[in-house]
Backbone as a chain_set.jsonl record, in Angstrom:
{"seq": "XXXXXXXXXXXXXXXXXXXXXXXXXXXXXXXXXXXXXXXXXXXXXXXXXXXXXXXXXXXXXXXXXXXXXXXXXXXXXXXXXXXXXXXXXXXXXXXXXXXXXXXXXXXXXXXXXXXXXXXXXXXXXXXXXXXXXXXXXXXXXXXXXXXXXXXXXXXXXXXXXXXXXXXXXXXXXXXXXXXXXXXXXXXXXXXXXXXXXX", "coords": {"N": [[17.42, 6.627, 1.053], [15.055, 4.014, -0.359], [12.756, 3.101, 1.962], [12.538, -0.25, 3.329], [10.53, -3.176, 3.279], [8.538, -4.026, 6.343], [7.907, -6.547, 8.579], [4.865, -7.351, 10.302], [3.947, -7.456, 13.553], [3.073, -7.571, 16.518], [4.134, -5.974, 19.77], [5.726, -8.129, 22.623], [6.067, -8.066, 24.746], [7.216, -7.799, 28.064], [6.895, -5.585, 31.377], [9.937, -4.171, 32.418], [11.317, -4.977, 30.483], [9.417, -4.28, 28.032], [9.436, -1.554, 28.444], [11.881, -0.901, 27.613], [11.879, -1.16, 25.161], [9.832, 0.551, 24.55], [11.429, 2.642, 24.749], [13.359, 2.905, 23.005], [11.259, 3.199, 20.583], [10.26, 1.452, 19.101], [9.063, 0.421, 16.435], [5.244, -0.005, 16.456], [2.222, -2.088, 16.308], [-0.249, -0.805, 14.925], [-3.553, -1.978, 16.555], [-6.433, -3.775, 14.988], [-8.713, -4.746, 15.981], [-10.909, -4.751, 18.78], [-10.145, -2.72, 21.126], [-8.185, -1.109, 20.544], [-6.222, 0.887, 17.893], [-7.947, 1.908, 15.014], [-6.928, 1.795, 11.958], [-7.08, 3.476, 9.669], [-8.773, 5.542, 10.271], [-8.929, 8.916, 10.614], [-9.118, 10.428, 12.67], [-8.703, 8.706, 14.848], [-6.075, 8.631, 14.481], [-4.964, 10.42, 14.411], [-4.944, 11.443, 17.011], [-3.437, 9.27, 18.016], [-0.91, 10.2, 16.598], [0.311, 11.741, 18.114], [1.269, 10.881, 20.165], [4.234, 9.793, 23.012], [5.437, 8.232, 21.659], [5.032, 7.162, 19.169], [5.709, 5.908, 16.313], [4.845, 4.796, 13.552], [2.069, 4.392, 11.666], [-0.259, 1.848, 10.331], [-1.729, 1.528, 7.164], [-4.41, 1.226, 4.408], [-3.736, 1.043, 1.062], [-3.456, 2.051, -2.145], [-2.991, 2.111, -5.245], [-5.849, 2.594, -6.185], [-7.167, 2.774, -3.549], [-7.116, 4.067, -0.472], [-6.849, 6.152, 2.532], [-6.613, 9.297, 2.221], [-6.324, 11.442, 4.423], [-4.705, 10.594, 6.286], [-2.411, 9.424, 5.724], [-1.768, 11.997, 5.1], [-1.197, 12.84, 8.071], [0.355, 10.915, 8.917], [2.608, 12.478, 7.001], [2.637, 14.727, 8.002], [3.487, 14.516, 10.758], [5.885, 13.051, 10.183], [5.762, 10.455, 10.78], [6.165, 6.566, 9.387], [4.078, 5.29, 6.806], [3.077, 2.568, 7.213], [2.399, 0.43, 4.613], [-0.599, -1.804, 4.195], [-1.6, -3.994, 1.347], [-0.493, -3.033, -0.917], [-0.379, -4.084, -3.41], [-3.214, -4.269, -3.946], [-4.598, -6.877, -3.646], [-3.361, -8.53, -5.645], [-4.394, -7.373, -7.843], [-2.97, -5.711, -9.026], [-0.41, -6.671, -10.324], [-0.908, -7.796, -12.624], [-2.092, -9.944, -13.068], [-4.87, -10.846, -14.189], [-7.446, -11.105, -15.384], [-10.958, -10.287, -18.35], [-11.779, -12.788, -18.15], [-11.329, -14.181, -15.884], [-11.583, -16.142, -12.747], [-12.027, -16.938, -9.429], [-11.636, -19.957, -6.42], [-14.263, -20.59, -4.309], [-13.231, -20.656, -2.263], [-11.088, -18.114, -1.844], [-10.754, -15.351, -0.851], [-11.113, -13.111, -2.288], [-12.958, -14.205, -4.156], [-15.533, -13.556, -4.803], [-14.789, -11.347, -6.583], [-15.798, -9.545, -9.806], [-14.635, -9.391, -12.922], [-15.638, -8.86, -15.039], [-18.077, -6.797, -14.853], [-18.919, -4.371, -12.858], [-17.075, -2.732, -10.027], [-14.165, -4.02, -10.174], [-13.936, -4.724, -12.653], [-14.122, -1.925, -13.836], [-11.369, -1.192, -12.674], [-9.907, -3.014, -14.166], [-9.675, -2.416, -16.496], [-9.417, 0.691, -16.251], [-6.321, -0.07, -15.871], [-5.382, -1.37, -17.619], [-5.541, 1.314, -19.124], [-3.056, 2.524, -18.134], [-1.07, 1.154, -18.12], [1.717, 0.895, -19.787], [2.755, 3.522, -18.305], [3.522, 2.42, -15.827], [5.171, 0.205, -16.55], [7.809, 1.2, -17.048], [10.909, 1.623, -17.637], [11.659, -0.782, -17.937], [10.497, -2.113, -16.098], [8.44, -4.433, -13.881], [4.617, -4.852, -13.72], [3.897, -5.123, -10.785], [6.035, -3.841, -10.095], [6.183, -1.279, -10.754], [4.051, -0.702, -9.501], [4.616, -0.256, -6.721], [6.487, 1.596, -7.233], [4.848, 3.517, -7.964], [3.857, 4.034, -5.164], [5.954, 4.813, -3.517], [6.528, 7.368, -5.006], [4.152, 8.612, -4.314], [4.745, 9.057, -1.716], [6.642, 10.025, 0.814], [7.288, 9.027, 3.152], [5.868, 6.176, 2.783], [6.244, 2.91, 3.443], [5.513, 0.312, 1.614], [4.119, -3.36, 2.417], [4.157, -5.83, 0.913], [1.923, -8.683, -0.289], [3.146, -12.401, -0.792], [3.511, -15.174, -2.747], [5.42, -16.924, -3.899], [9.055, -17.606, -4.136], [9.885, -16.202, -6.289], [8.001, -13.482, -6.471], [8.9, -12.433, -4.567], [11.475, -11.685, -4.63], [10.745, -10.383, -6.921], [9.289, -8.053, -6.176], [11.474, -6.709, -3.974], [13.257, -6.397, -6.141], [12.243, -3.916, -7.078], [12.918, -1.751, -5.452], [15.22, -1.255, -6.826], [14.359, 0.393, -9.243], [13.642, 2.149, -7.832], [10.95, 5.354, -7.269], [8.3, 6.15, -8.869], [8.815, 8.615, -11.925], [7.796, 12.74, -11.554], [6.923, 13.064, -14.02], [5.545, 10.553, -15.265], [3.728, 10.184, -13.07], [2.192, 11.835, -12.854], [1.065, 11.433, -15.303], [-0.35, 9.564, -15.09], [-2.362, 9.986, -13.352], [-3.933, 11.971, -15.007], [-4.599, 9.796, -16.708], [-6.308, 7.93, -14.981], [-8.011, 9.783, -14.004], [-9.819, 10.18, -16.24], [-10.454, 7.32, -16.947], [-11.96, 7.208, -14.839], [-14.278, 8.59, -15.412], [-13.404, 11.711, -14.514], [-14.033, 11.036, -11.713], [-12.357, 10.796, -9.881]], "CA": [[17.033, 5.464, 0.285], [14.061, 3.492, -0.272], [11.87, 2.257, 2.967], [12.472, -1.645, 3.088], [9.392, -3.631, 4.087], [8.63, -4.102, 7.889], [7.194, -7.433, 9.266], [3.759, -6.732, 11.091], [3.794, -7.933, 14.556], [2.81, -7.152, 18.075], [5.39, -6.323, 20.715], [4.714, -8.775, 23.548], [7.54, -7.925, 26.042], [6.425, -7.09, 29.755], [7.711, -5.129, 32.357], [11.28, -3.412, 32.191], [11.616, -5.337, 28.677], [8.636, -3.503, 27.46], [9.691, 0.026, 28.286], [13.565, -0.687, 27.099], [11.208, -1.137, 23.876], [9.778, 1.476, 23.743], [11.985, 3.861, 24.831], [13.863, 2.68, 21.599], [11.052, 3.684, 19.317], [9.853, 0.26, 18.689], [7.851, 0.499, 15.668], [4.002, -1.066, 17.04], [1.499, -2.532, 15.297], [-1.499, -0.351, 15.314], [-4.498, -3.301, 15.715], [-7.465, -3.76, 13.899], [-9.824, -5.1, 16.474], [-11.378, -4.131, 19.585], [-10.528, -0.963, 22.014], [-7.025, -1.045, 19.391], [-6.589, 2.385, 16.964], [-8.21, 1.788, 13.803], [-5.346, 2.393, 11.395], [-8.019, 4.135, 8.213], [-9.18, 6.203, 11.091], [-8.335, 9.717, 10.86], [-9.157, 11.165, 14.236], [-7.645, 8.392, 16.15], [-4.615, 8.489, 13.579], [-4.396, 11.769, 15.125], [-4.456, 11.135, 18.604], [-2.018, 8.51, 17.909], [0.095, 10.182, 16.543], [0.689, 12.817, 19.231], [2.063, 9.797, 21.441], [5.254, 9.916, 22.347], [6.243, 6.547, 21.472], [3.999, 7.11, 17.732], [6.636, 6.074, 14.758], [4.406, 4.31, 12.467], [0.551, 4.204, 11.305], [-0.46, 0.673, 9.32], [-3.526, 1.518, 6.617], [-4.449, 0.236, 3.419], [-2.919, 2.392, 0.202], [-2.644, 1.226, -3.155], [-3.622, 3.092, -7.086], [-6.903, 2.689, -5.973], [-7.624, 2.744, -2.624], [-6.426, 4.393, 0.364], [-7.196, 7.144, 3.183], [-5.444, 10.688, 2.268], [-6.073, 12.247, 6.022], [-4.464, 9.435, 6.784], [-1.153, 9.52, 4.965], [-1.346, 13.722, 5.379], [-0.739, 13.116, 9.285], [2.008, 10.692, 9.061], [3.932, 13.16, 6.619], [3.493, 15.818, 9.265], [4.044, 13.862, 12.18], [7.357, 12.473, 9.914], [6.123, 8.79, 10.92], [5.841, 6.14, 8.905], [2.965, 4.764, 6.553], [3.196, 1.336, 6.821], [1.347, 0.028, 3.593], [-0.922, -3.046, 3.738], [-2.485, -4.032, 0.299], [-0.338, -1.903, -1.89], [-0.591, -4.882, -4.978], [-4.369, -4.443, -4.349], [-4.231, -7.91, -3.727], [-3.208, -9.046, -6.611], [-4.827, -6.849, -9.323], [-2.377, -4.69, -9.456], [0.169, -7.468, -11.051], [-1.389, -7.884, -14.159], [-2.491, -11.471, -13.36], [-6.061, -11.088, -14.183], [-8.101, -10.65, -17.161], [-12.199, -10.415, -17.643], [-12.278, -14.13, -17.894], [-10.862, -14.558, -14.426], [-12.276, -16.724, -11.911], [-11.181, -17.289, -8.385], [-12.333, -20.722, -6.26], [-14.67, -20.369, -3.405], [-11.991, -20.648, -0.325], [-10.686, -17.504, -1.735], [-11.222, -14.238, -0.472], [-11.516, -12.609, -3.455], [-14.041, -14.921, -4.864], [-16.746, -12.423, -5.466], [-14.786, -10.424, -7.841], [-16.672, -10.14, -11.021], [-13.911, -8.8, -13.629], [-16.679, -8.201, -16.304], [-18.416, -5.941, -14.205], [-18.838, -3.154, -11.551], [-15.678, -1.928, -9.904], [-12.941, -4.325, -10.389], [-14.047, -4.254, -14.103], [-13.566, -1.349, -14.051], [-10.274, -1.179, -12.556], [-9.023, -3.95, -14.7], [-10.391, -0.468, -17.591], [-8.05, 1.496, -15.824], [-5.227, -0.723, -15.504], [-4.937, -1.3, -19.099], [-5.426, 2.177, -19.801], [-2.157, 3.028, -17.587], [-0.076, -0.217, -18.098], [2.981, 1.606, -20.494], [3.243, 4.115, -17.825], [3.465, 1.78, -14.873], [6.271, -0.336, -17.321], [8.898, 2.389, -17.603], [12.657, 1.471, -17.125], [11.311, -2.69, -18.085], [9.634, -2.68, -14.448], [7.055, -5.378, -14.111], [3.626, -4.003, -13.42], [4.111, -4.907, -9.293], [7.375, -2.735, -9.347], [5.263, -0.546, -11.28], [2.754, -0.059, -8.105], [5.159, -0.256, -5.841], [7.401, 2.968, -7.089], [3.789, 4.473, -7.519], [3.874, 4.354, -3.264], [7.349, 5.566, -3.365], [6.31, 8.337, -5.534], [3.122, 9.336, -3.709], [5.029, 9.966, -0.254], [8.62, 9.452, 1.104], [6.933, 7.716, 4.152], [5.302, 5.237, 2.238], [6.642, 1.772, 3.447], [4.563, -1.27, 1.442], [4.188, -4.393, 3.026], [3.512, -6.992, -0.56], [2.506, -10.231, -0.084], [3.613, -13.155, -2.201], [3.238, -17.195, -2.444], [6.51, -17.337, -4.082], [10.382, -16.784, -3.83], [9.849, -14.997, -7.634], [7.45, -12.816, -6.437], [9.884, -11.636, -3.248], [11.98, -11.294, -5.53], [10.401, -9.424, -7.896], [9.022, -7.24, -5.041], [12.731, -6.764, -3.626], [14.162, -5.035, -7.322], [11.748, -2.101, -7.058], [13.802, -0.913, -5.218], [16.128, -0.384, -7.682], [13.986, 0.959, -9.686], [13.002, 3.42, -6.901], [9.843, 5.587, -7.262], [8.081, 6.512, -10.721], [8.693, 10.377, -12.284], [6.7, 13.434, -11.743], [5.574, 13.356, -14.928], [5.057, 9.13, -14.879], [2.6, 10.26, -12.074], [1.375, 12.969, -14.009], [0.061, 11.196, -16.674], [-1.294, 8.299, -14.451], [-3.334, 10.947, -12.759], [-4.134, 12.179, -15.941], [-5.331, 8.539, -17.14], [-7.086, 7.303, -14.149], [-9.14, 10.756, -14.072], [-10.095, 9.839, -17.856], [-11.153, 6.033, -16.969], [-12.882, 7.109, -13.996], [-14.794, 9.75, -15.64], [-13.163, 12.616, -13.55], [-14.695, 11.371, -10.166], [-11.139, 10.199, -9.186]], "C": [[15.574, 5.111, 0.488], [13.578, 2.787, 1.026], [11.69, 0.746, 2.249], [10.995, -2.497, 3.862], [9.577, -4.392, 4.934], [7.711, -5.134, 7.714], [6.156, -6.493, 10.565], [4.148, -7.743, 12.221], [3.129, -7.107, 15.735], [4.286, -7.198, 19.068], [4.361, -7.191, 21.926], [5.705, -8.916, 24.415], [6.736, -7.114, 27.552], [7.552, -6.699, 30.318], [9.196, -4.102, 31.819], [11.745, -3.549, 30.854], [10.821, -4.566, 28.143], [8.862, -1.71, 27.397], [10.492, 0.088, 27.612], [12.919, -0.235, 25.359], [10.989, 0.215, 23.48], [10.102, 2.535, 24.021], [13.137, 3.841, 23.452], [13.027, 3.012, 20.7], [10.413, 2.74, 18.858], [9.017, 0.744, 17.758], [6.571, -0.81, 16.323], [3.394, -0.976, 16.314], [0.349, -1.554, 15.833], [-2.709, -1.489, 14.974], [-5.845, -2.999, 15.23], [-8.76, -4.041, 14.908], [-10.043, -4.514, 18.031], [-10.943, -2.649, 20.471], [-8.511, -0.64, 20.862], [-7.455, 0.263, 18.577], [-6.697, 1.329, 15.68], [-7.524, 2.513, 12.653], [-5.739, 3.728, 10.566], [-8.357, 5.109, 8.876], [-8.662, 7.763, 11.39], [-8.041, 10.714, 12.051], [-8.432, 10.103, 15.182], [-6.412, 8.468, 15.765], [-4.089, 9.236, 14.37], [-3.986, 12.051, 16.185], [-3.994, 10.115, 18.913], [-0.413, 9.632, 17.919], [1.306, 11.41, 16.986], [1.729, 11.799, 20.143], [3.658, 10.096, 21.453], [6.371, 8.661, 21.858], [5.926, 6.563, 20.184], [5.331, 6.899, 16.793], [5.784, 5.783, 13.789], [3.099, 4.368, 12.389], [0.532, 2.953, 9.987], [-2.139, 1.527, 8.387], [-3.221, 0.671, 5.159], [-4.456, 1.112, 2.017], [-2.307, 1.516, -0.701], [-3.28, 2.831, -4.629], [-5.18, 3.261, -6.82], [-7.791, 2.607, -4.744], [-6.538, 3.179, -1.476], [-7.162, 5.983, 1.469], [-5.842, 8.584, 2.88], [-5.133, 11.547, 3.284], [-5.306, 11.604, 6.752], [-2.512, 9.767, 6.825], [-0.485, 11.1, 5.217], [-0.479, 13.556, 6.852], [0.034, 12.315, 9.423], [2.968, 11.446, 8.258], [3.694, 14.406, 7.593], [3.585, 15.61, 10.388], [5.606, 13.095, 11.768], [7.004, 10.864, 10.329], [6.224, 8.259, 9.631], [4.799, 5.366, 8.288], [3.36, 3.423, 6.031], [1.718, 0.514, 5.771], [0.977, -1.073, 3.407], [-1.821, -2.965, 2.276], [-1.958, -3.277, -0.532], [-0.398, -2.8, -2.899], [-2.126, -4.864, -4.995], [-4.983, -6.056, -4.536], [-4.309, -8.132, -4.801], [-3.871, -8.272, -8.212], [-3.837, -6.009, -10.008], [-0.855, -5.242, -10.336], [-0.053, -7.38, -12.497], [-2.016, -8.945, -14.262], [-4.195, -11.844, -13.716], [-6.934, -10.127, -15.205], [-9.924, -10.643, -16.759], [-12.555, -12.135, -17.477], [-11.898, -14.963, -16.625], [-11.672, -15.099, -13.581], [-11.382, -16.841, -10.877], [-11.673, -18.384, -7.612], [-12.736, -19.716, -5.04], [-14.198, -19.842, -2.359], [-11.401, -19.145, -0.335], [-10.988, -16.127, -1.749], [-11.474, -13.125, -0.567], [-12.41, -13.043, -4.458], [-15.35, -14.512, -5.231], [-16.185, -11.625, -6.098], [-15.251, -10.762, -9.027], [-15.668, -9.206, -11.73], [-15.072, -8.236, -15.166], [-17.127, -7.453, -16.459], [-18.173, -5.471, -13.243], [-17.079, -3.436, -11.463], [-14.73, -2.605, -10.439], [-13.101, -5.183, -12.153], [-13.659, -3.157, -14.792], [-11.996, -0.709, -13.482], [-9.41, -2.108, -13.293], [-8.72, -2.682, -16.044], [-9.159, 0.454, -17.175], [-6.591, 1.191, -15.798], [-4.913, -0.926, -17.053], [-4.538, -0.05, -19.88], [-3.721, 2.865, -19.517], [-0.793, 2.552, -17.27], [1.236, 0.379, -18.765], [3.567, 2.408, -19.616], [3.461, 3.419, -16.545], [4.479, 1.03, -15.213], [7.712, 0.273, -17.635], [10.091, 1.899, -17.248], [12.341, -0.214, -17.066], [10.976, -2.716, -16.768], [8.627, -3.451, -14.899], [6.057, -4.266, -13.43], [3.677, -3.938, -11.708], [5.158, -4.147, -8.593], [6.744, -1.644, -9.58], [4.372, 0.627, -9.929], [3.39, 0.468, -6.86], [6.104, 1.174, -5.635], [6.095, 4.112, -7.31], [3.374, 5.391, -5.785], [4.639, 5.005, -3.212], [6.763, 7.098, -3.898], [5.649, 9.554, -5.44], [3.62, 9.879, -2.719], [6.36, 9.222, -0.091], [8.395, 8.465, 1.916], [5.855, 6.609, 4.021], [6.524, 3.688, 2.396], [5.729, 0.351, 3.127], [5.162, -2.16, 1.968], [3.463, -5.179, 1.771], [3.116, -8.275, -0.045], [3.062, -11.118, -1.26], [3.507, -14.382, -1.124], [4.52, -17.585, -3.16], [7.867, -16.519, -4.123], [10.173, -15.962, -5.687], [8.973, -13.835, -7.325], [8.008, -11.543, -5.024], [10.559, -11.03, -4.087], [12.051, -10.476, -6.651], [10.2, -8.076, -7.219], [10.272, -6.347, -4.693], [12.603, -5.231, -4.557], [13.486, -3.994, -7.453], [11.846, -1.585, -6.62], [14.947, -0.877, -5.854], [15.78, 0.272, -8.541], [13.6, 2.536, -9.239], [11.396, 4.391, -7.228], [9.744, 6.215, -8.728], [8.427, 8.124, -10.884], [7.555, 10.53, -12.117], [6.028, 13.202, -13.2], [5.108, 11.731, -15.604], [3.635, 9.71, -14.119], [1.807, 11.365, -12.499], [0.482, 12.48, -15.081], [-0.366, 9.898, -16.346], [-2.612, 9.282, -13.827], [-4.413, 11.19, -13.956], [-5.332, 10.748, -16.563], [-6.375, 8.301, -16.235], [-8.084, 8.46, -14.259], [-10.143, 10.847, -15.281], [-11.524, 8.168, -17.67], [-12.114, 6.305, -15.909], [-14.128, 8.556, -14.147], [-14.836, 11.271, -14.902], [-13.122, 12.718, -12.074], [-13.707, 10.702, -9.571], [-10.726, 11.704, -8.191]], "O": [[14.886, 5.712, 1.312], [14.117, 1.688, 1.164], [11.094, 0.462, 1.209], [10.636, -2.229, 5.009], [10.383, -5.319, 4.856], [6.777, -4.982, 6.926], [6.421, -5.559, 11.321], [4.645, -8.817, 11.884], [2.734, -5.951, 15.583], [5.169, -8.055, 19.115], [3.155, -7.14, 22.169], [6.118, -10.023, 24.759], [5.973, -6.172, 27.768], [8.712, -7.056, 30.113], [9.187, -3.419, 30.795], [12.343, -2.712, 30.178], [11.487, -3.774, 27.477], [8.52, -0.906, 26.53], [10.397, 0.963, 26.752], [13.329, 0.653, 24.611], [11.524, 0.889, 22.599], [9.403, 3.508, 23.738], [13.639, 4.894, 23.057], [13.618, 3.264, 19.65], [9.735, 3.132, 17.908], [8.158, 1.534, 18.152], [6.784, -1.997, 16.57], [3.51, -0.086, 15.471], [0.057, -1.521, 17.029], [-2.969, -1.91, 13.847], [-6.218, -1.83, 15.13], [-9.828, -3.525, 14.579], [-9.165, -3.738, 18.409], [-11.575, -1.607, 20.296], [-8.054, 0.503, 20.873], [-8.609, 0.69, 18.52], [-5.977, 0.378, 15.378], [-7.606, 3.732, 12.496], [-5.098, 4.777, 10.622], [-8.347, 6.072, 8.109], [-7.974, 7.897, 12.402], [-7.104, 11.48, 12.279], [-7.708, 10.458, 16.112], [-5.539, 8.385, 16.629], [-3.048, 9.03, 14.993], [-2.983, 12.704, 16.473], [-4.024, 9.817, 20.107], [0.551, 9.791, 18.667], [2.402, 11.793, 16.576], [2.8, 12.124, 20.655], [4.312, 10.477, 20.482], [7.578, 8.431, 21.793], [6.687, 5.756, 19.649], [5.986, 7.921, 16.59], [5.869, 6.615, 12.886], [2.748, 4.425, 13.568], [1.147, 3.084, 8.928], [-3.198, 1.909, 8.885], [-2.329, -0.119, 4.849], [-5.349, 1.958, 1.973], [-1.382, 0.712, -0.59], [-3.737, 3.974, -4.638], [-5.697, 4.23, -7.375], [-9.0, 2.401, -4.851], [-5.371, 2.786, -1.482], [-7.961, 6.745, 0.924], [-4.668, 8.701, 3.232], [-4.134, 12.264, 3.322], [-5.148, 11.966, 7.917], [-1.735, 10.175, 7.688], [0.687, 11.412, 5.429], [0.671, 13.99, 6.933], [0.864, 12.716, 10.237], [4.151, 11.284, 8.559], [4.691, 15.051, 7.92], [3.785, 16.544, 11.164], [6.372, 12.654, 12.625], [7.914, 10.042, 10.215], [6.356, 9.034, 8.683], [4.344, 4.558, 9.097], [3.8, 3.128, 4.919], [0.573, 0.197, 6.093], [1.662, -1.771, 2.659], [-2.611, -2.042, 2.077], [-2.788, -2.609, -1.149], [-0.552, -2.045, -3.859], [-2.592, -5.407, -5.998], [-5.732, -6.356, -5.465], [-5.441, -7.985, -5.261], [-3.737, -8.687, -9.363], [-3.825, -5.673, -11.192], [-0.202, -4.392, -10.943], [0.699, -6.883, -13.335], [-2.577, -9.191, -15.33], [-4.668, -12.964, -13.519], [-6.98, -8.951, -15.567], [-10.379, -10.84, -15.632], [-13.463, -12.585, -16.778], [-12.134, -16.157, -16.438], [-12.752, -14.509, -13.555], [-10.169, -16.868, -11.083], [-12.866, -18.219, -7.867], [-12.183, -18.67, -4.7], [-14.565, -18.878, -1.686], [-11.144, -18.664, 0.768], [-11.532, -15.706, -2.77], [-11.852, -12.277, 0.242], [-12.635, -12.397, -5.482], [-16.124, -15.17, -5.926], [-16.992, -10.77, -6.463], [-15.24, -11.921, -9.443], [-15.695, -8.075, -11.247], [-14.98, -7.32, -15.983], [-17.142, -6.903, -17.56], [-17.263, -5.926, -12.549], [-16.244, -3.955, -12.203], [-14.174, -1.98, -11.343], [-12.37, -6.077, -12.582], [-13.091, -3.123, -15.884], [-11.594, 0.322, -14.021], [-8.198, -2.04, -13.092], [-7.613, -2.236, -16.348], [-8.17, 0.769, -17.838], [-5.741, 2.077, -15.714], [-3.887, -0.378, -17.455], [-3.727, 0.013, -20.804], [-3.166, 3.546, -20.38], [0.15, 3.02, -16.632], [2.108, 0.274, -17.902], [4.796, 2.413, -19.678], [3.72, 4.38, -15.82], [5.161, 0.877, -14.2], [8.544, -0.22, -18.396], [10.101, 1.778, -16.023], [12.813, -0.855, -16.127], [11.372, -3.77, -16.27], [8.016, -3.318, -15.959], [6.376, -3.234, -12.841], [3.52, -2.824, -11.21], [5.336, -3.849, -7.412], [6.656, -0.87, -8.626], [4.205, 1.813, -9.643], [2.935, 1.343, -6.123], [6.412, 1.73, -4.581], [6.195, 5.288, -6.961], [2.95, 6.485, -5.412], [4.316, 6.124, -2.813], [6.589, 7.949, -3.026], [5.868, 10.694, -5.851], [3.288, 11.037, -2.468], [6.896, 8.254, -0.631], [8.885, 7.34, 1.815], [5.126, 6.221, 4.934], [7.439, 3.485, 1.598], [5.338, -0.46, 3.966], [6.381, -2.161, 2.139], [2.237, -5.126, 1.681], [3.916, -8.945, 0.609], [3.36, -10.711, -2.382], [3.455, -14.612, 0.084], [4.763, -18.783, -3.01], [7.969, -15.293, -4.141], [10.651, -14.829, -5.746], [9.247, -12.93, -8.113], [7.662, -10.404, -4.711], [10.323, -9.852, -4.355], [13.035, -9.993, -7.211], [10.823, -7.082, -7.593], [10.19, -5.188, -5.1], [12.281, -4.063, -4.34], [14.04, -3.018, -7.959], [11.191, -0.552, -6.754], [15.838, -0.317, -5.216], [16.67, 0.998, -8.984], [13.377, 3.575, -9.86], [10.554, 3.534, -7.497], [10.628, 6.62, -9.482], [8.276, 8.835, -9.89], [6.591, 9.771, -12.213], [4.817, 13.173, -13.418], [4.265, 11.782, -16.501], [2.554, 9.613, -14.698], [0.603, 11.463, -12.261], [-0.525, 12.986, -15.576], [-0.736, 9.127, -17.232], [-3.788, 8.992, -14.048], [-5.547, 10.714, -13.913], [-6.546, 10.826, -16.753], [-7.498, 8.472, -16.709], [-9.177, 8.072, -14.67], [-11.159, 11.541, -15.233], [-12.695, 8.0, -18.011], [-13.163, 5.664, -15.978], [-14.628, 9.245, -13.258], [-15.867, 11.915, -14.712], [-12.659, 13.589, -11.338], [-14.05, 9.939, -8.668], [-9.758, 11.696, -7.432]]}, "num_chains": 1, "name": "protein.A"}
């Protein structure tokens, strides 16, 4: 079946509790900041994921962004790629047009939809919207069986601000991951909008 999405945490168990852990396998958070493995990182990925405690690698993997050395060495190490950012925050919905604005506070507030990149990914996203729709999926189930589709050990982590958007999140897994030839002719598209240099 489909990989259900994993809550990020830290284990924070000491002593005899901490081994029981991870002699179970504990999936761990790989962290982001100081002497921590840098998840995007393909050489420490690597000498991660020799460990023998290694189940999972966190990176960041969506239609348009993501490390592929990355993703290669959790499918031949068999872990899992735990996926932050697979909605692209939020572009990958549909919720945003060129007249889009975002306020200050938010941390996307320098996207310019008119221009440069996420202009042109809005370009792309239109061009590839029918095939991302297949079986009445919304465009975020859409992205989501795109992950599925790309690798088996693809586990996204979505966010959302509401119970409709869990929810929505949720049923793509019943949809499960898009067809070869769905992903065939997204390839196809995106190599088109991005003038080949995809």
């Amino acid at each position: 079946g489909l990989p259900l999405p994993l809550r990020r945490g830290r284990v924070r168990a000491r002593g005899p509790e901490r081994d029981a852990r991870r002699d179970r396998r504990v999936v761990r958070r790989v962290g982001e900041g100081g002497d921590a493995v840098r998840p995007d990182d393909p050489a420490r990925a690597e000498a991660f994921s020799r460990g023998p405690h290694c189940a999972a690698i966190q990176q960041r993997f969506n239609l348009f962004e993501g490390n592929r050395e990355v993703l290669a060495i959790c499918e031949e190490a068999e872990m899992a790629s735990i996926v932050r950012g697979p909605l692209a925050q939020g572009l990958l919905t549909g919720k945003f047009t060129a007249e889009s604005t975002l306020p200050s506070n938010d941390v996307r507030h320098s996207w310019d939809f008119r221009e440069g990149e996420q202009a042109k990914r809005l370009a792309a996203l239109a061009a590839i919207r029918e095939v991302r729709t297949t079986q009445k999926r919304t465009l975020a189930q859409g992205a989501l069986g795109w992950l599925w589709a790309r690798s088996k050990v693809m586990v996204p982590i979505p966010g959302f601000k509401t119970v409709a958007q869990v929810e929505e999140n949720t049923a793509a897994m019943w949809f499960g991951p898009l067809s070869p030839d769905d992903m065939a002719e997204i390839d196809e598209l995106m190599a088109e909008a991005y003038g080949g240099q995809r």
